[in-house]
N, C-alpha and C positions, 0 to 999 in steps of 0.2 A: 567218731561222728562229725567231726570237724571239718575232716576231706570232702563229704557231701555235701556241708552247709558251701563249702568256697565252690564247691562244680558249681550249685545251684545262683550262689552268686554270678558264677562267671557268664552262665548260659542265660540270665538275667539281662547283664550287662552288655552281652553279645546279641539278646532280642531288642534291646532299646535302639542302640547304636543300627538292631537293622530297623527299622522303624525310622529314627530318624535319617537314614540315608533314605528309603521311601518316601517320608517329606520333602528333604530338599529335592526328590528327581521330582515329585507333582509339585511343587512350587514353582521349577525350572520352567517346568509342562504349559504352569500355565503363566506365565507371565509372557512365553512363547506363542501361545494364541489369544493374548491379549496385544500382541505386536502384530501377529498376521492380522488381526480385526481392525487393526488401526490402519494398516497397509489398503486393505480389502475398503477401507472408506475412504482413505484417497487416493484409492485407484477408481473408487468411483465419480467421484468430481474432477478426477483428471479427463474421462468416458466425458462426464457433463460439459467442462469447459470446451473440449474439441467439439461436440454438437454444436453448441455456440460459437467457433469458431466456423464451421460448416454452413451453420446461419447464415453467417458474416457473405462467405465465398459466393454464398447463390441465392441471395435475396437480393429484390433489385430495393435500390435507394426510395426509400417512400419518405410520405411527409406525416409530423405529429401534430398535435390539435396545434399547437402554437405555432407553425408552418415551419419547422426548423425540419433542416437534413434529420434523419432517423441515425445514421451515421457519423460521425465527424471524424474529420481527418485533423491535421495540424494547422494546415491553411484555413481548415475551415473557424478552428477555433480562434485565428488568429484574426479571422473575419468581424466575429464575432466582441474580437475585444477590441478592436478596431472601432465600431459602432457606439463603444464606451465613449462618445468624447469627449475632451475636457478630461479626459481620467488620469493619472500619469501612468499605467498600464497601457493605455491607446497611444501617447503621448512614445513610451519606449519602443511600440514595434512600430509606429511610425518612422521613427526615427532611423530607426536599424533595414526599413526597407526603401531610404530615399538617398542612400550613396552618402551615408556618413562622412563629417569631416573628419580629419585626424583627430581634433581634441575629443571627438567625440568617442572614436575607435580605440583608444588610449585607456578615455575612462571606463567602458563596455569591458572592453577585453581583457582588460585588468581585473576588473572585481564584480562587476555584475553579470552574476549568471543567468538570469532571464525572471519571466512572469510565471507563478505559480503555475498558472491551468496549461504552461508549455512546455513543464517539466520531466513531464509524465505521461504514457498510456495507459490504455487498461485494455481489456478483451471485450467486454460484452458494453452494450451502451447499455442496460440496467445498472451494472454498476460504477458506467460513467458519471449517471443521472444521482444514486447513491451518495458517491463520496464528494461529489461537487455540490448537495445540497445540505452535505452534514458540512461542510467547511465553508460557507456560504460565497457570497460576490467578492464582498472588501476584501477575504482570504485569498479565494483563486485568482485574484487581481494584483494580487502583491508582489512587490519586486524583490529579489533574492538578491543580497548580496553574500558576500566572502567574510569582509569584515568590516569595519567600521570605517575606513578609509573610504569604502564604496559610499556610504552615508552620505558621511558629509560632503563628497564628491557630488550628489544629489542633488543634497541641501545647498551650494554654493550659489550666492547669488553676486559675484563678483568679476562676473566677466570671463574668467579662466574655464566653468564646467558648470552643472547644474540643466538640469530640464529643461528651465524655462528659461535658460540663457543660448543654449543650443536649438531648439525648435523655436524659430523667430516667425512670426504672426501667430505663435498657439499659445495658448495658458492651461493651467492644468486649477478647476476649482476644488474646493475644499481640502482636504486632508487624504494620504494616502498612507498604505501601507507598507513598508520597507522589514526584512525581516534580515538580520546578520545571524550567519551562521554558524561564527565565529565563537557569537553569546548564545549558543545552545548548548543544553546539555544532551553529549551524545546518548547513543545505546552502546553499552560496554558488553555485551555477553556473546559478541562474536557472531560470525555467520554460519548459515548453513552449507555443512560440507558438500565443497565440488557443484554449487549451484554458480552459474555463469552470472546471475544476477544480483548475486551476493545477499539475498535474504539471509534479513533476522532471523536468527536462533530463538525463538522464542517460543517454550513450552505449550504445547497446547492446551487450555482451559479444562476442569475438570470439577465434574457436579460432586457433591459430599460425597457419595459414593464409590468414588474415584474412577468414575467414565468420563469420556469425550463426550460433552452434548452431543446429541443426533441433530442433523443438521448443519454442523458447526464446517464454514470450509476453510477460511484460513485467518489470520488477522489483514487489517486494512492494509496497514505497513507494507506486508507482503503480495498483495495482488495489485501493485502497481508495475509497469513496464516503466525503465529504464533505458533509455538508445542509449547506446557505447559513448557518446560523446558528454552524456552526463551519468556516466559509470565511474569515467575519468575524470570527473570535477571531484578536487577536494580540497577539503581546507588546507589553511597552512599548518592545523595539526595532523594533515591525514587523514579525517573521515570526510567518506562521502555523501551525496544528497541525502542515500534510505537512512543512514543511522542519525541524522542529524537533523534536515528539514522535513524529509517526510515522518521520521519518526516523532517530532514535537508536533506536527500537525492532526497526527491520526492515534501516538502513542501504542495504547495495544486495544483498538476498538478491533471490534469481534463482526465477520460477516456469516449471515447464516440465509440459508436456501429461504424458510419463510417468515412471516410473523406470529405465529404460531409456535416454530422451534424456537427462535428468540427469546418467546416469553418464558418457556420452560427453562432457558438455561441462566433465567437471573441469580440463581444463586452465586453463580462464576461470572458475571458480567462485573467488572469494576471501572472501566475504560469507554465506554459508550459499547454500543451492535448496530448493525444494521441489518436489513433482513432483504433481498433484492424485488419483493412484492413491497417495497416502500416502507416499510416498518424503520423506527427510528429511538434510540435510547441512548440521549447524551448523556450523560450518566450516572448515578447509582440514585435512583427514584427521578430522576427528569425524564419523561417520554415529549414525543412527540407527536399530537395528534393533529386529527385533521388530514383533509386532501392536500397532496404537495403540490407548488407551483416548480415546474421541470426551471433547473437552473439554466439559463439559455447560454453563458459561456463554464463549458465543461470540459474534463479531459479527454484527448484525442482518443481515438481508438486502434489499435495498432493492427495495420495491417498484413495481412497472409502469415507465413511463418516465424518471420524474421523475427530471432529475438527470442524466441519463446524458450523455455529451458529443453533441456536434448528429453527428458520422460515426456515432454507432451510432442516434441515431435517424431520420439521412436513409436510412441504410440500410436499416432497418429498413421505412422507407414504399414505398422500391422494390422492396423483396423482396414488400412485400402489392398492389400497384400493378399 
């Protein structure tokens, strides 16, 4: 009777084992279309962005209630901070557009990488409007250095360097803001693979339930543009502008299509959101209400292709193809 009790073991232990090789092949299954569903939503906002970019191409330049370009380019921003006077923002691109002296070219080109709102582009003027109003004026007006040497190179009031020793008939009032990049602490978790622009690696947000908000398009960090020539700024440890200044400025704020999706995804909001209908959550219980006043110096807008990563402009050639 013994021989039968062990088959029946065996053939026991042979239906478990098929059972659980059945679990893991539906486990495999599905965490497989839970990756194509994440793919299938940004390949939707990749579809959105190029509309908006298309925008861009064949919309002629209008004006908004405040009479500003609808549009901004770099010049134009730099128009714009120019009109700062008295600022030491206006003060620095003053300086760098009237045929600099040595001492000045010296101190520039050594350690000060430029003015915040010149840092950077973006794609759509919604979310130029966005991130220049969650980071306010005295922010997008700040001067960037490398490290501390740049400082005090600023602050010198002894003849050798300094602002207000270099621009002779201007003064710069009150207090400004100098940002070293030196004393930041970076983003340490690496970038995303084979991306030209070296975006943050950083997880996507996920409601208790363990989804992606609906809605949700990317963090702020990452939907900023990059020119090449501050791709190649880096500290003297090595990192560059995204993991270092843009990363302290925006951290891992969250953008989302509306204010509506926004509010749904508080549970995973820790970092502030924005939503590009103007919604705004500095963060965790601080909102932002009321009607916004459009910040009048903002980030450029980056034009045509250039720059953009190769999925939105392979995309882009099959969508015209």
């Amino acid at each position: 009777m013994a021989q039968p009790n062990q088959q029946k073991h065996l053939n026991f232990k042979n239906e478990i084992l098929r059972h659980e090789d059945n679990l893991k092949f539906l486990y495999s299954q599905a965490n497989h279309i839970d990756e194509c569903i994440l793919d299938l939503q940004e390949m939707f906002w990749l579809i959105w962005f190029l509309v908006s970019l298309g925008r861009y191409h064949s919309a002629k330049v209008t004006k908004t209630e405040d009479g500003d370009g609808f549009f901004h380019t770099e010049e134009e921003t730099v128009q714009k901070i120019l009109q700062k006077e008295n600022s030491a923002a206006a003060l620095f691109c003053w300086l760098k557009a009237h045929n600099p002296t040595q001492t000045l070219t010296s101190l520039f080109t050594k350690d000060v990488v430029g003015i915040v709102a010149t840092l950077a582009g973006v794609v759509t003027d919604e979310l130029s409007k966005n991130l220049s109003d969650f980071l306010g004026l005295d922010t997008m007006l700040a001067i960037v250095c490398k490290t501390k040497e740049g400082i005090e190179a600023l602050e010198r009031y002894d003849g050798y360097g300094g602002l207000h020793v270099l621009a002779i008939g201007k003064e710069i009032k009150g207090r400004f803001t100098v940002i070293c990049l030196e004393e930041l602490r970076p983003f340490v978790g690496g970038f995303v693979a084979g991306d030209p622009q070296k975006k943050l690696a950083i997880p996507k947000p996920k409601l208790p339930n363990g989804d992606c908000p609906p809605g949700f398009i990317d963090y702020a960090v990452n939907m900023i543009h990059l020119d090449s020539k501050y791709l190649s700024c880096l500290t003297p440890s090595g990192y560059g502008l995204r993991e270092t200044l843009f990363y302290s400025l925006f951290s891992r704020l969250q953008i989302y299509r509306t204010r509506q999706e926004m509010l749904d995804a508080l549970p995973c909001i820790n970092d502030g959101a924005l939503s590009l209908d103007g919604g705004m959550i500095k963060g965790c219980g601080v909102f932002v209400l009321g009607n916004r006043k459009a910040a009048d110096v903002r980030f450029p807008k980056i034009s045509g292709k250039s720059g953009l990563p190769d999925s939105y402009i392979e995309l882009k050639k099959q969508s015209e193809g």
